[in-house]
C-alpha positions in Angstrom: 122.6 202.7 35.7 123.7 199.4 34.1 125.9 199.0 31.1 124.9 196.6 28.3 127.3 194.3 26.1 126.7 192.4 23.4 127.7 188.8 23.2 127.6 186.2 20.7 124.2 184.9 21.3 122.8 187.4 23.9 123.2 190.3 26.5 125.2 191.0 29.6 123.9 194.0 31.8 126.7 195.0 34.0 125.8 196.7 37.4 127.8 199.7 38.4 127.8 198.0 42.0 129.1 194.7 40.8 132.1 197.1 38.8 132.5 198.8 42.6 133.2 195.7 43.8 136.1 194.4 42.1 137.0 197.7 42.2 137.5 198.3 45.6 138.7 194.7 46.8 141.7 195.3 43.9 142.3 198.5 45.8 141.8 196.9 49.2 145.0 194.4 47.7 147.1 197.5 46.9 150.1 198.0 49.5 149.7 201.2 51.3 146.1 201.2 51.4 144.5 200.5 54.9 141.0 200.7 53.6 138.3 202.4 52.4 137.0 206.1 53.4 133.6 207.9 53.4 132.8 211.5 55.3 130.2 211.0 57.4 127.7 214.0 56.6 126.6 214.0 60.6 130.1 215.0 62.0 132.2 215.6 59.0 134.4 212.7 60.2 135.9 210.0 57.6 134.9 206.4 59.0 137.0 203.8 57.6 134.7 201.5 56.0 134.5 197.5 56.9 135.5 194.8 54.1 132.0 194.0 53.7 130.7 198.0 52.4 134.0 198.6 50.7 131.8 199.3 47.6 130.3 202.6 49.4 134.0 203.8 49.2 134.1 203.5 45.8 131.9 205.4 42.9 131.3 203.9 39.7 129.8 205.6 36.6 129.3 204.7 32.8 129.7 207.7 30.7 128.3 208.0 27.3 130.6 206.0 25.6 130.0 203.2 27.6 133.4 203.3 29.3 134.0 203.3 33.3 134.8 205.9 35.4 135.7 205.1 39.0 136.2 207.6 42.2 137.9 206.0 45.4 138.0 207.5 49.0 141.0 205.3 50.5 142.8 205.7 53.9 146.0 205.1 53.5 149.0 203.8 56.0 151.0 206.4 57.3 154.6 207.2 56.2 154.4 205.2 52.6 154.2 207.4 49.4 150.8 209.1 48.6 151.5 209.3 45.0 153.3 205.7 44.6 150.2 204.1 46.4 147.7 206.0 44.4 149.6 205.3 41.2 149.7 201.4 41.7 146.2 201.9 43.0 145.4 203.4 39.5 147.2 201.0 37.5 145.8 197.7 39.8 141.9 198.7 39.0 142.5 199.4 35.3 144.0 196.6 34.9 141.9 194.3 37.2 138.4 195.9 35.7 139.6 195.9 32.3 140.1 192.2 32.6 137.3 191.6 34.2 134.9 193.5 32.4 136.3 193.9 28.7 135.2 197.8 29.0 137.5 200.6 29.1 138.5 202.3 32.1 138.4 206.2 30.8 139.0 207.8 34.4 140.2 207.0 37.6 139.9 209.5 40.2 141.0 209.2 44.1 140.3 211.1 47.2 142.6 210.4 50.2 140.5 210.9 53.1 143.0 209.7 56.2 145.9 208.3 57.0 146.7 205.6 59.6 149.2 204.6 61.8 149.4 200.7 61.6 150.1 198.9 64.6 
């Protein structure tokens, strides 16, 4: 689904996939994140995703008012703060899409899927 906004002298249509995007390399910038999940549906295992797919980590959705809602599945690095990552992860994207956008961010929803060890 695409989102439509009106400008002076025409329209912008806004891909959901284009909103993933910023979405996910703001998250991928957030300390404490390692990268981006998804649950593979053959094994049930979570494969952390490449920098190139981060997008399929990250679910974007206009909802009838025309404002965002985002869904992440991050990895995050072990022993850092689940809730202080996720909170500056929230904060971060609002911010970032917000900006980058000029929509409203209604929802931000986050699924940690694994945790890491860094080396």
């Amino acid at each position: 689904m695409k989102e439509y906004i009106d400008g002076d002298i025409g329209t912008v249509s806004l891909d959901e996939n284009v909103v993933a995007q910023v979405a996910g390399l703001t998250a991928l910038d957030c300390f404490g994140i390692v990268g981006m999940g998804i649950v593979s549906l053959k094994d049930g295992l979570v494969k952390q995703l490449k920098r190139d797919n981060i997008s399929k980590g990250v679910s974007v959705k206009f909802d009838e008012n025309g404002d965002i809602v985002i869904d992440f599945h991050i990895v995050v690095a072990y022993g850092v703060s689940i809730k202080a990552v996720t909170d500056n992860l929230m904060q971060s994207v609002k911010y970032k899409v917000e900006d980058f956008t000029s929509l409203k961010v209604s929802q931000i929803n986050v699924y940690v899927e694994d945790v890491k060890v860094l080396d």
